[in-house]
C-alpha positions as CSV (number, residue, x, y, z in Angstrom):
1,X,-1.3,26.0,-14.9
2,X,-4.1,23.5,-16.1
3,X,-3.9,23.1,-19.6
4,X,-6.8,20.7,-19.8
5,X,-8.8,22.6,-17.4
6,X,-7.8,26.1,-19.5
7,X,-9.1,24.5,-22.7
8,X,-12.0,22.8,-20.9
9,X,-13.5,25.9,-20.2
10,X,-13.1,27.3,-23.5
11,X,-14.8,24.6,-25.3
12,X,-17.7,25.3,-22.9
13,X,-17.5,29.0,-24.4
14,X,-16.9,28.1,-27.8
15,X,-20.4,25.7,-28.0
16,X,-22.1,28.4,-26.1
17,X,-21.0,31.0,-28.9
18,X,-21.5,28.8,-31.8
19,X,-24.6,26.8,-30.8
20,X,-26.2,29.1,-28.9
21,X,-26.4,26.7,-25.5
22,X,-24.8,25.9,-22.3
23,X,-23.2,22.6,-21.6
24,X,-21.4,21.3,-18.8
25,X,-17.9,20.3,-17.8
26,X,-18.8,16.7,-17.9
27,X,-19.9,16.8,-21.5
28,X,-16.0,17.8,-22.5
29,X,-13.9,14.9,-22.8
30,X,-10.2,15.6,-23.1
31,X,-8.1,12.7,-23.4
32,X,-4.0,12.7,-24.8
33,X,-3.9,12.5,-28.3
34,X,-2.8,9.1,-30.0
35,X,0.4,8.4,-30.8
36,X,-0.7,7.9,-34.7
37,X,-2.1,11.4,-34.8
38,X,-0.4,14.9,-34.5
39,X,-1.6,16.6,-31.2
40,X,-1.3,16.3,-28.2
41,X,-5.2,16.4,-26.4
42,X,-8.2,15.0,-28.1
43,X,-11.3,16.3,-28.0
44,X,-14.5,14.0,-28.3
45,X,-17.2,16.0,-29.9
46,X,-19.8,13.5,-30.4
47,X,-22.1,15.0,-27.1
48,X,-22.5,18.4,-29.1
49,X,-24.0,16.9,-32.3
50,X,-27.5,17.4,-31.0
51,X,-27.0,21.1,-30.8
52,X,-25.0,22.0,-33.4
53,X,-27.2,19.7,-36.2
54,X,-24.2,18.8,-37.9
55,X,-21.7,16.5,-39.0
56,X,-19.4,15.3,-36.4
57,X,-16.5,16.6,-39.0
58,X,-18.1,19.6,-39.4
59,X,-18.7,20.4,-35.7
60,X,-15.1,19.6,-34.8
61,X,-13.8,21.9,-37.0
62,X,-15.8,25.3,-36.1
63,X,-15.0,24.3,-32.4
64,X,-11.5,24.0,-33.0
65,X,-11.2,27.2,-35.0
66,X,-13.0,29.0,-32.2
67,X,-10.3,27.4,-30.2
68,X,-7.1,28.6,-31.8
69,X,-8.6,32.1,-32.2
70,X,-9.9,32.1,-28.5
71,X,-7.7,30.0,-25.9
72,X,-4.0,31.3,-26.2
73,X,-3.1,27.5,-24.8
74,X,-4.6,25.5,-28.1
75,X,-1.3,26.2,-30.7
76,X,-2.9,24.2,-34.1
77,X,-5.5,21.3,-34.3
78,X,-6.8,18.8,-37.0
79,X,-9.7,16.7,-37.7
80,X,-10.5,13.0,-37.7
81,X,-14.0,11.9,-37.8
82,X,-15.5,12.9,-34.6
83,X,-12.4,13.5,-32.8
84,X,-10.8,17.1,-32.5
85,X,-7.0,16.8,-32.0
86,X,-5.2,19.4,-30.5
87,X,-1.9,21.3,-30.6
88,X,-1.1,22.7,-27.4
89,X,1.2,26.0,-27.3
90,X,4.6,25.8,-26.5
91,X,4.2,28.5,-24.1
92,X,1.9,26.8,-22.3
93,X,3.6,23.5,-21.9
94,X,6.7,26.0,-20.4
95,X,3.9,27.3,-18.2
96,X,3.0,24.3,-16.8
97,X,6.7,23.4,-16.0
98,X,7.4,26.3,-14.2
99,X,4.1,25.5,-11.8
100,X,6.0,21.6,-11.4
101,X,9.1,23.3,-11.1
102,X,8.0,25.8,-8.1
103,X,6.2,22.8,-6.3
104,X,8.7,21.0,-4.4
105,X,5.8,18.3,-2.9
106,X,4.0,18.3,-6.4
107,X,1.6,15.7,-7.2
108,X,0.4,16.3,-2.9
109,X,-2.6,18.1,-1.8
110,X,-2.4,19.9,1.4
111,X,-3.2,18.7,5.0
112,X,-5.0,21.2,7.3
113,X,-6.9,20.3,10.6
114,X,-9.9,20.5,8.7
115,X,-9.1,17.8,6.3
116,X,-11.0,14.4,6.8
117,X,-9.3,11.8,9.2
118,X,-8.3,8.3,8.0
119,X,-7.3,5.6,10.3
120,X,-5.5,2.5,7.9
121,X,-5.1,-0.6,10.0
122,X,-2.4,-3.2,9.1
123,X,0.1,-5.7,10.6
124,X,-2.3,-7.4,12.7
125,X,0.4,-10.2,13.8
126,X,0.3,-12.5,16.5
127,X,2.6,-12.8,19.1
128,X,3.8,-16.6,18.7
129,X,5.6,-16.3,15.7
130,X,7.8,-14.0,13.2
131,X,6.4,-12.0,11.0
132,X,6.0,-14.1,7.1
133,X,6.0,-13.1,3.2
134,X,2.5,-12.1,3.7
135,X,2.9,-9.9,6.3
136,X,5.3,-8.2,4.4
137,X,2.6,-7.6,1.5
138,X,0.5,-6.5,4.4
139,X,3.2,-3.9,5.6
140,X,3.7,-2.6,2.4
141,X,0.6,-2.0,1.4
142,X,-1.0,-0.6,4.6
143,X,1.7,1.8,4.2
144,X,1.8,3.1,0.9
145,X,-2.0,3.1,1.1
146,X,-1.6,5.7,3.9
147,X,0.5,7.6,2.1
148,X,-1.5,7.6,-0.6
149,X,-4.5,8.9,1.2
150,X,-2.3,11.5,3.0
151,X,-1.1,13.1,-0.3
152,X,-4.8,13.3,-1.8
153,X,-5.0,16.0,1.5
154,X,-6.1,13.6,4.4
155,X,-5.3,13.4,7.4
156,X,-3.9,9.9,8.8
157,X,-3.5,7.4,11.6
158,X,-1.5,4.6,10.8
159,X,-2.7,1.3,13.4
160,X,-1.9,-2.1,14.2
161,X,-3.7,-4.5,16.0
162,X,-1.4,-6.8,18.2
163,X,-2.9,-10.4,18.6
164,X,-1.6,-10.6,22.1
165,X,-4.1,-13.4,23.8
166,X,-5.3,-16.9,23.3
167,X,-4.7,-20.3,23.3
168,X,-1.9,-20.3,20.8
169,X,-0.3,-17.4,23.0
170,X,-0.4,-20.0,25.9
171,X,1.3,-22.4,23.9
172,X,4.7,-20.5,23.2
173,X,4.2,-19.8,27.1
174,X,4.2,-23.5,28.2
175,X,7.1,-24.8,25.8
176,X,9.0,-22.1,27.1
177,X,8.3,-23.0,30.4
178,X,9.1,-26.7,29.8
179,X,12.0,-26.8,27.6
180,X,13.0,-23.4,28.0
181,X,15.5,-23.6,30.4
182,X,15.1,-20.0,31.1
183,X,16.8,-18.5,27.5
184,X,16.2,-15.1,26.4
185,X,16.8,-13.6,23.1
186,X,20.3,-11.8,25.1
187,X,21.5,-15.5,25.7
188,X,21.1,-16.9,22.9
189,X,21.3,-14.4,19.8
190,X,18.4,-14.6,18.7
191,X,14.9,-12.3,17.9
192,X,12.8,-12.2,20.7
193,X,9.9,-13.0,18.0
194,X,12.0,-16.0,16.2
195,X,13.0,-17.4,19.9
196,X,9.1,-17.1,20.8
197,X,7.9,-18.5,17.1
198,X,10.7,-22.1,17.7
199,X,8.8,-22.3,21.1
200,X,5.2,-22.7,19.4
201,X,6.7,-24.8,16.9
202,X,8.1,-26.7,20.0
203,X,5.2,-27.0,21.2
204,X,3.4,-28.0,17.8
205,X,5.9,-30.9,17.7
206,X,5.6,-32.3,21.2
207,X,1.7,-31.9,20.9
208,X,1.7,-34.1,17.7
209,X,3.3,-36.9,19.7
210,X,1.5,-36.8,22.3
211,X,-1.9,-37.5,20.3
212,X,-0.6,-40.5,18.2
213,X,0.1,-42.1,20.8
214,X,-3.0,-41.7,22.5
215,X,-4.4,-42.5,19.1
216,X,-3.3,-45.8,18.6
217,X,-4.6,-45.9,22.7
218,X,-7.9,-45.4,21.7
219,X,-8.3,-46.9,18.2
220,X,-7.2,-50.6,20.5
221,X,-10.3,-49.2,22.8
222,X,-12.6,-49.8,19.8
223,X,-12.7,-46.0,19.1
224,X,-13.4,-45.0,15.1
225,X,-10.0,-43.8,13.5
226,X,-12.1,-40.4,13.8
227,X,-13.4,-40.7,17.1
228,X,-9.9,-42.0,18.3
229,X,-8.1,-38.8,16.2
230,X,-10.9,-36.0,17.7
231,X,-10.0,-37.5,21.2
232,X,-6.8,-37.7,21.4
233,X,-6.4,-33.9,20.4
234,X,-8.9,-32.6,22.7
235,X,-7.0,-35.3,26.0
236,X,-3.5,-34.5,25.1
237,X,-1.8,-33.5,27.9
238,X,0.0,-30.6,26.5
239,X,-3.2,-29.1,24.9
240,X,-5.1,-29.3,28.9
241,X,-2.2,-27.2,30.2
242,X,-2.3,-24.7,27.5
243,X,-6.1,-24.2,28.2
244,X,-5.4,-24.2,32.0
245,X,-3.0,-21.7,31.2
246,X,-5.3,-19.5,29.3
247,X,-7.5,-19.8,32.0
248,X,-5.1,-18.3,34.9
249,X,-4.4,-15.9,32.0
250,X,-8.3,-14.5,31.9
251,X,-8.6,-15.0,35.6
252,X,-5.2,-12.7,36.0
253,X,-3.1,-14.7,37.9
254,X,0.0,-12.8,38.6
255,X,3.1,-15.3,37.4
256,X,1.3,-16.1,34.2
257,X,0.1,-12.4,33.8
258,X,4.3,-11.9,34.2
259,X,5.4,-14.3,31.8
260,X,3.3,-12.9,29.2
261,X,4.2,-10.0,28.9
262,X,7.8,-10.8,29.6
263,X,7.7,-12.8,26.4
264,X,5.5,-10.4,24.9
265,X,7.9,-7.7,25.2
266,X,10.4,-9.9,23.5
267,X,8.7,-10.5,20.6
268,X,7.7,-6.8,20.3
269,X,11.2,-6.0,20.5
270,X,11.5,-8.4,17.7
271,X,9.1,-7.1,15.6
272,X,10.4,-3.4,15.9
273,X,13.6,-4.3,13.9
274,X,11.7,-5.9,11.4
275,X,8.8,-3.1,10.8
276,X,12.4,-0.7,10.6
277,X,14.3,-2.9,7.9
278,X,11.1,-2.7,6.0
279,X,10.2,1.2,6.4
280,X,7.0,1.1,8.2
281,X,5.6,1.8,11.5
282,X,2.3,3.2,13.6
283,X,1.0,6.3,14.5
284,X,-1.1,3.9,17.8
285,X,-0.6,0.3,18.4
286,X,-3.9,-1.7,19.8
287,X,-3.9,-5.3,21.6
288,X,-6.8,-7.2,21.9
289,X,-5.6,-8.2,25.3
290,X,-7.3,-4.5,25.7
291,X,-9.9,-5.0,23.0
292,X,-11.9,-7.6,23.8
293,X,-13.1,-7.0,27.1
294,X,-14.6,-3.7,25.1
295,X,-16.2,-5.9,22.7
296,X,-17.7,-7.7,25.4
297,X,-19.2,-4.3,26.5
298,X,-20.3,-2.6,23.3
299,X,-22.4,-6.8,22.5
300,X,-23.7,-6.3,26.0
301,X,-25.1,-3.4,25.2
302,X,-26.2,-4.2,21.6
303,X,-28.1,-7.0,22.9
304,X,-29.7,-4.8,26.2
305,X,-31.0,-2.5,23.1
306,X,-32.3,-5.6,21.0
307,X,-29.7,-5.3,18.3
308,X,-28.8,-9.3,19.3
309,X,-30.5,-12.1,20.7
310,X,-29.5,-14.4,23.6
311,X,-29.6,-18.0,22.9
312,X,-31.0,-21.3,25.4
313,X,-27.0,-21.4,25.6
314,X,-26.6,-18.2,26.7
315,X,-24.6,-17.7,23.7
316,X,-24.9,-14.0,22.1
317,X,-25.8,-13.7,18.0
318,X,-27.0,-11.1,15.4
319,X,-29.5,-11.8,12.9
320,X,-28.3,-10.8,9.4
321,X,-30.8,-12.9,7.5
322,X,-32.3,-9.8,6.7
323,X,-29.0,-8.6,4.9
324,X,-29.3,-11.9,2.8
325,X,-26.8,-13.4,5.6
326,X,-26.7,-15.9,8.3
327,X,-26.8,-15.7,12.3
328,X,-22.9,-14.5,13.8
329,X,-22.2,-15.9,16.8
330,X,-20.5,-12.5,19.0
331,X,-20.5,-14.5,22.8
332,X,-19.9,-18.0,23.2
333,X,-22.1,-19.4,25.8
334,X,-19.1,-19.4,28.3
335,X,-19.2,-15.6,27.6
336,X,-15.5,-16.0,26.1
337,X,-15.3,-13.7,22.7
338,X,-14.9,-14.2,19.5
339,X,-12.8,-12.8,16.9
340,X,-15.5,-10.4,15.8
341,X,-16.2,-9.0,19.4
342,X,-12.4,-8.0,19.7
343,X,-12.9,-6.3,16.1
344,X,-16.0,-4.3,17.2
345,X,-14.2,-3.7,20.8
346,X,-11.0,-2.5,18.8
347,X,-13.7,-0.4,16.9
348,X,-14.9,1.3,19.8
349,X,-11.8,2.5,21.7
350,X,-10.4,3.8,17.8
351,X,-13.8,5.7,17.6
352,X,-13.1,7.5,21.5
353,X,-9.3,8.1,20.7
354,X,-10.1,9.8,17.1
355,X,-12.7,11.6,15.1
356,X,-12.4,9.1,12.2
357,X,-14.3,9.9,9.2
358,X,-12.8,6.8,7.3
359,X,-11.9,3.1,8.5
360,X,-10.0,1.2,6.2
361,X,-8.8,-2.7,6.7
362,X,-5.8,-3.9,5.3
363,X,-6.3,-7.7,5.3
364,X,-6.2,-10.6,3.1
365,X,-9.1,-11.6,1.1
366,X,-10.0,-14.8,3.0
367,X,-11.3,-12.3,5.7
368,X,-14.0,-10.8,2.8
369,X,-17.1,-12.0,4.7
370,X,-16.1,-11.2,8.6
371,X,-15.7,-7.7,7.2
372,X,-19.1,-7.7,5.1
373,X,-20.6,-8.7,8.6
374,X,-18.2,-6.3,10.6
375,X,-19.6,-3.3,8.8
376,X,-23.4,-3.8,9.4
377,X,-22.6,-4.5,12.6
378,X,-21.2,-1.1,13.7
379,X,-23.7,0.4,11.9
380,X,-26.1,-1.0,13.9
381,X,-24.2,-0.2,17.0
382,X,-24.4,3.4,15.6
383,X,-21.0,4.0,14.3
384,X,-20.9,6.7,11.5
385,X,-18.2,5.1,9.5
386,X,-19.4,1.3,10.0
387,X,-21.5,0.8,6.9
388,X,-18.6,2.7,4.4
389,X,-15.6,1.0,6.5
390,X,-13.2,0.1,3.5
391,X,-11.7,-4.0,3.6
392,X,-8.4,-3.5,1.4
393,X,-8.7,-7.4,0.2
394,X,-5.4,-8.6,-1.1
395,X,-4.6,-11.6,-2.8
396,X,-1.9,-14.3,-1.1
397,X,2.2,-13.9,-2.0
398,X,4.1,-17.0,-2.7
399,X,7.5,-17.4,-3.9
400,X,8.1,-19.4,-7.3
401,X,9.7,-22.5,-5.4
402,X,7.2,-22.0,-2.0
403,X,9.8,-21.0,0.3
404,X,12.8,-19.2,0.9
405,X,15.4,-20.5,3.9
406,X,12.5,-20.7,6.5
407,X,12.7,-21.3,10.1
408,X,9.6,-23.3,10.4
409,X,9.9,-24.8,7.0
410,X,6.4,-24.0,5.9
411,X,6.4,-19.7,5.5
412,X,8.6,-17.7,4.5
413,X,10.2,-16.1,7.5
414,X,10.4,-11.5,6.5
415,X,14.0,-11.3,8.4
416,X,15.2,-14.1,6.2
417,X,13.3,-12.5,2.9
418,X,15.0,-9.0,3.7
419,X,18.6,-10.5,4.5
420,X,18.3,-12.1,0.8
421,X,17.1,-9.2,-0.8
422,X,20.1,-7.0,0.5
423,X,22.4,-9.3,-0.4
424,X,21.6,-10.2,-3.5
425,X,21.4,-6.3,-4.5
426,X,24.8,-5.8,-3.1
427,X,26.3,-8.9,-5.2
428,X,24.6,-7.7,-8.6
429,X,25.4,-3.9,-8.0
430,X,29.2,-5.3,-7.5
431,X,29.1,-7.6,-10.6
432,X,27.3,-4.4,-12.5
433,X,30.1,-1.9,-11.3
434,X,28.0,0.2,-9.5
435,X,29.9,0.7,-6.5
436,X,33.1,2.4,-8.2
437,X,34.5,4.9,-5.9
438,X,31.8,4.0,-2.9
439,X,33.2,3.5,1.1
440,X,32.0,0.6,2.6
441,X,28.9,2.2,5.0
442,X,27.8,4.0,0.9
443,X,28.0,0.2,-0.6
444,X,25.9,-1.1,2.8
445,X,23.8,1.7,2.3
446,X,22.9,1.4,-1.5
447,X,22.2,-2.5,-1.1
448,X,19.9,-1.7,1.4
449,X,17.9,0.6,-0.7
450,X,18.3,-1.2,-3.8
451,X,17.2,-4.3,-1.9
452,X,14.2,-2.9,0.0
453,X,13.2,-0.8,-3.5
454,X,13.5,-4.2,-5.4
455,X,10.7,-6.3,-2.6
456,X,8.4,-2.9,-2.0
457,X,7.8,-2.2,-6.1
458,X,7.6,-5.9,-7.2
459,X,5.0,-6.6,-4.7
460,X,3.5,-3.2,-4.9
461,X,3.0,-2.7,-8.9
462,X,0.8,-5.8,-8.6
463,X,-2.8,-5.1,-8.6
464,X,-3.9,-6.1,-4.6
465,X,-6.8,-8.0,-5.1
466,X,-4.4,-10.6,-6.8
467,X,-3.0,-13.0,-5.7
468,X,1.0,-13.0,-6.4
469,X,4.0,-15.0,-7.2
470,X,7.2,-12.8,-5.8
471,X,10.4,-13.9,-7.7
472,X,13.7,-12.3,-5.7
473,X,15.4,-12.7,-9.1
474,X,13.4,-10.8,-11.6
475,X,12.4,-7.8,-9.0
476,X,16.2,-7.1,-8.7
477,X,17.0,-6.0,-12.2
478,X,18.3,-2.8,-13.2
479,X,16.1,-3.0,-16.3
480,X,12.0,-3.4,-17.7
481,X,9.4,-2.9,-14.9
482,X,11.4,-2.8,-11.6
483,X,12.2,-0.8,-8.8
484,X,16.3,-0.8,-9.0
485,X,15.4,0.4,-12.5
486,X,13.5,3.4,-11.7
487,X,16.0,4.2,-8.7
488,X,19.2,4.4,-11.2
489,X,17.2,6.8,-13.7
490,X,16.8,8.6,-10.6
491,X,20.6,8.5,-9.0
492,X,21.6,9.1,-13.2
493,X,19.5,12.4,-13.1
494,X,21.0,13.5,-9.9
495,X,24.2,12.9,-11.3
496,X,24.0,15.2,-13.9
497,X,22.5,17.4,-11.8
498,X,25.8,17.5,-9.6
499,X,27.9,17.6,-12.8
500,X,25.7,20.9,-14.1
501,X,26.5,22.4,-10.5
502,X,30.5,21.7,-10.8
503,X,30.5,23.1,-14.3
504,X,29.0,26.4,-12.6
505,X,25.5,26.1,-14.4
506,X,22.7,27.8,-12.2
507,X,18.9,26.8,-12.2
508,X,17.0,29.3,-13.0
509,X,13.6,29.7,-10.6
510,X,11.6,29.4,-13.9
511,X,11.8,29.2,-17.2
512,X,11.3,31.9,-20.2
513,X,8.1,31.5,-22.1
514,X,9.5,31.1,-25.2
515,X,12.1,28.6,-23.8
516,X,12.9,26.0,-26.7
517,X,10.4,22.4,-26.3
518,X,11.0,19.3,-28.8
519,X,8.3,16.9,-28.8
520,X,10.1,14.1,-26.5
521,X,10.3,17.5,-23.8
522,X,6.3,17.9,-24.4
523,X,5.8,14.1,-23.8
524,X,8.0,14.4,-20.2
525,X,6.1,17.4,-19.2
526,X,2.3,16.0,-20.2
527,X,3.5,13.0,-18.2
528,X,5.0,14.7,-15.5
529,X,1.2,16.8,-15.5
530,X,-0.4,13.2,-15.3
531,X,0.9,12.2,-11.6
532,X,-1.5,14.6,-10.2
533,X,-4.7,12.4,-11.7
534,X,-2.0,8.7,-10.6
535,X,-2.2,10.1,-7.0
536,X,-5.7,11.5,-6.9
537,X,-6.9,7.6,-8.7
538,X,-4.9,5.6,-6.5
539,X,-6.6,7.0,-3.3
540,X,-10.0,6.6,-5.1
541,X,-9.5,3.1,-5.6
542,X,-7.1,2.4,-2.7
543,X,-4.5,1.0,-5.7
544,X,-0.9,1.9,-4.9
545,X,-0.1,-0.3,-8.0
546,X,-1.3,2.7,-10.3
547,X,1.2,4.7,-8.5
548,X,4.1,1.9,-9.3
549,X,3.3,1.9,-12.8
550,X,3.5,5.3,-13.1
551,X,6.8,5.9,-11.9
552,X,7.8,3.0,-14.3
553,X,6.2,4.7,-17.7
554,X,7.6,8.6,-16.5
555,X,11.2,6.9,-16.1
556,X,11.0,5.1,-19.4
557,X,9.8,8.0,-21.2
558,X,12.6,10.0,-19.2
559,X,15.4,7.3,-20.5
560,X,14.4,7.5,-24.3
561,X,14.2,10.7,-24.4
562,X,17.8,10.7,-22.7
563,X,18.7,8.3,-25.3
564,X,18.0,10.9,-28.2
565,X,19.1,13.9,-26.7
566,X,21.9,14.9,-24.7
567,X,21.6,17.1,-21.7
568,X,24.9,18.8,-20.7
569,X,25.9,18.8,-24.5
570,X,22.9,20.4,-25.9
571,X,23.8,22.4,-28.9
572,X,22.3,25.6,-27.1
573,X,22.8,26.9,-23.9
574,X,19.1,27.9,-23.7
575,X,18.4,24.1,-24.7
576,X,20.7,23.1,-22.3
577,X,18.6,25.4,-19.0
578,X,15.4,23.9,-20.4
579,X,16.8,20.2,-20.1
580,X,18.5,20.6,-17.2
581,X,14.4,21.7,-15.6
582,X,13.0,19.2,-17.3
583,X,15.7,16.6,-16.0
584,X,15.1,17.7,-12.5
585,X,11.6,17.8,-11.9
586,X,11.3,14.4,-13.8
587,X,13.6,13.0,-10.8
588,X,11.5,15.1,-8.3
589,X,8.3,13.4,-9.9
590,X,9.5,10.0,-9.6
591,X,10.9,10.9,-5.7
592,X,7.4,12.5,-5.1
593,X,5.6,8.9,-6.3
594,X,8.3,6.1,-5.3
595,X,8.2,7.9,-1.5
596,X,4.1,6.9,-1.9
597,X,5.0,3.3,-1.9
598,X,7.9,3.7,0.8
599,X,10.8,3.1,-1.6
600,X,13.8,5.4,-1.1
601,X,15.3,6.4,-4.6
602,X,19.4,7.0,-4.1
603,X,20.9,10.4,-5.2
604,X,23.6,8.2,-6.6
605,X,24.4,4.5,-7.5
């Protein structure tokens, strides 16, 4: 049932009846009552003024007579200047309980092979190093945004593109090679990606050395301290055998070709346990390794079609000054690619594998102008989606004292972030009592989820375009704006779900339409009858954040109505049925909105 919908359409017949004309839907504006008023919906009636040539008082009040005589879901109503407030029947607040209470994936539109297909890339790490804090916003959000766009009723491919090639590949390569003494993450314990990540850092370290020294070489040559500093970076011996390396690499020789993806594989390995801790994963995995060369292609034939221009170089670019931009450069005049050839390669082989109707990017906000040129640039190139492809810009994460025990000592490493988060829910859920009666794998268990729940909501209830400060302490609370919050409301409803079934209580299928409704029940259910527009807004504006908060004002209405009124000890056993369907499909709700985001919500705690 659709209350507002229901009286929607009988405003429409009541102004047609009174006033003699039509108007449309978009002239009735419905919004919840204030909390200073009785009622529960309020109707604006300021757009009808012009045909009904009266006062604003006036013309509320014959449209909400015609209202309570007419639409059986409109109980009482009252006056207030221009705005019509209106009492919605009991009967139809039971209705449209019963229609929450029948849906088990309520607040989700269906999926059928006709529905549109969205692809949502995210990830996007490199395969030097471990992934960091702001991958993990990445993560998170790539994959409650897919969620989000699967439950407004499309369907979805889930991507990563794996930065698998390059000169700072090569470097991990040749440290290994050096100092490596032929370690592998079995030998020594350790993640194929963290193993990979001290090689570059390894190499990082040695490289440094090597150019102050030929610094100070120089600068007694006579060289500039500039001169002497550009020199000595591009000389360095390490930084030659890197680019000889990458060399051999393009030209395919067969022991480098090995050893990449022998480390490779190792940090993929590596990765996999982290994308698992953290509750995401892909539908298809891309690597540029693959990508580029199809870039290469697709600029080759931009440029055979006079989309792009060939420089004295031979370097490849696109004019945007026409789109109020500069030149892009797409080929260097070696013919090597660039960054946004692999991303209009990557573009090409997603376009040949699936029917996409929508692209979106899930990348940080420095990236805002490679994807302003991205899109014109497939649209040129004649892909349907390139001028609407979406660029989810997110702000940076940073932790209030700018790290967290980090490997590197400069990010924050996302195995270290996830190992603190489960602890420290596991040591406040013990000094809390919250694991009375638990075995040990139910305790593991329940920190896990706590800990997880606590990192996805704080980082996801934050607007994206933001930039962030993540504070482990705060986000593991069990009360105010958090996610351990939400998730005991939800393990407290189940609980007194499980008492309701020991005392022998059945469910009923649905409610009676006289069953008994105070106004802190009509609250829960208009709420409840609000995550429909949460889920439908959020994919609109790609904002899982609107989803967060509403699971946070649901469970806080849920807990003060608790507070008032007690559920197994209701004075009525009628009361007590109503209670116990309200209780339930508030816990359903918040499952239904936390799973969005990728938080699991405990059944107890």
């Amino acid at each position: 049932m659709n209350i507002e919908k229901e009286i929607g359409s009988a405003v429409i017949k009541a102004v047609r009846e009174l006033y003699g004309q039509d108007v449309n839907q978009s002239s009735v504006q419905l919004q919840k009552t204030k909390a200073t008023f009785e009622g529960n919906l309020t109707l604006v009636v300021f757009p009808f003024l012009k045909i009904s040539h009266k006062k604003p008082e006036d013309t509320a009040r014959e449209i909400g007579e015609a209202l309570q005589r007419d639409c059986p879901a409109v109980a009482a109503f009252n006056v207030v200047k221009g705005f019509l407030n209106l009492v919605v029947a009991t009967e139809a607040w039971v209705g449209l309980l019963n229609d929450i209470h029948a849906d088990a994936d309520y607040g989700k539109r269906p999926v059928g092979p006709e529905s549109k297909l969205v692809m949502v890339e995210y990830s996007s790490p490199n395969t030097n190093k471990p992934l960091h804090l702001g991958h993990v916003r990445n993560n998170l959000l790539g994959w409650s945004l897919a969620r989000i766009m699967e439950a407004n009723g499309n369907r979805v491919v889930k991507t990563n593109i794996v930065n698998d090639r390059g000169i700072h590949i090569c470097k991990s390569m040749l440290a290994w090679l050096k100092w490596g003494n032929g370690e592998t993450p079995e030998s020594t314990g350790k993640k194929g990606d963290h193993l990979i990540g001290d090689y570059y850092v390894a190499f990082d370290k040695h490289y440094r050395e090597e150019v102050a020294r030929l610094k100070q070489q120089y600068l007694a040559d006579g060289l500039s301290g500039e001169q002497a500093e550009e020199k000595a970076k591009a000389e360095a011996p390490l930084i030659r055998e890197a680019h000889a390396m990458l060399v051999k690499w393009e030209q395919g020789d067969p022991e480098v070709r090995a050893l990449w993806q022998k480390m490779n594989n190792w940090v993929y390995a590596g990765f996999d346990e982290t994308y698992k801790a953290l509750g995401v994963g892909f539908d298809k995995i891309y690597y540029e390794s693959d990508t580029y060369l199809e870039g290469k292609k697709k600029v080759e034939e931009g440029l055979a079609k006079g989309l792009f221009f060939r420089k004295e170089d031979n370097s490849v670019w696109a004019d945007l000054t026409d789109e109020g931009l500069d030149q892009k450069l797409l080929l260097r005049s070696d013919g090597t690619s660039v960054y946004m050839t692999q991303d209009i390669g990557t573009a090409d082989l997603r376009f040949r594998d699936f029917p996409i109707d929508k692209m979106i990017y899930v990348v940080g906000n420095e990236q805002n102008y490679h994807f302003q040129v991205l899109s014109i640039l497939l649209d040129r190139l004649g892909f349907k989606w390139g001028k609407d492809l979406v660029h989810f810009s997110y702000g940076m994460v940073e932790l209030p004292n700018g790290k967290m025990k980090s490997r590197e000592g400069t990010v924050v490493d996302a195995d270290d972030l996830i190992a603190t988060m489960v602890d420290d829910a596991r040591r406040m859920s013990e000094e809390l009592g919250k694991f009375k009666d638990m075995t040990e794998d139910e305790r593991q268990d329940i920190a896990r989820i706590v800990g997880m729940g606590a990192l996805k909501y704080f980082i996801l209830k934050v607007d994206a375009r933001k930039n962030m400060l993540f504070n482990p302490e705060e986000s593991i609370d069990f009360n105010g704006n958090t996610g351990p919050f939400i998730q005991y409301t939800h393990a407290r409803i189940r609980s007194i779900m499980r008492k309701a079934a020991a005392e022998g209580i059945a469910i009923p299928a649905s409610l009676p339409a006289d069953a008994p409704l105070n106004d802190k029940e009509v609250k829960l259910i208009q709420k409840m009858d609000e995550f429909k527009t949460a889920v439908r807004d959020a994919g609109e504006n790609y904002n899982p954040a609107g989803i967060a908060n509403y699971c946070y004002e649901l469970t806080k209405d849920f807990n003060q109505f608790y507070h008032d009124y007690s559920i197994l000890s209701a004075d009525t056993d009628r009361e007590k049925t109503t209670r116990l369907v309200l209780a339930q499909n508030v816990a359903k709700t918040i499952k239904n909105g936390m799973d969005l985001l990728g938080i699991e919500v405990p059944e107890r705690m």
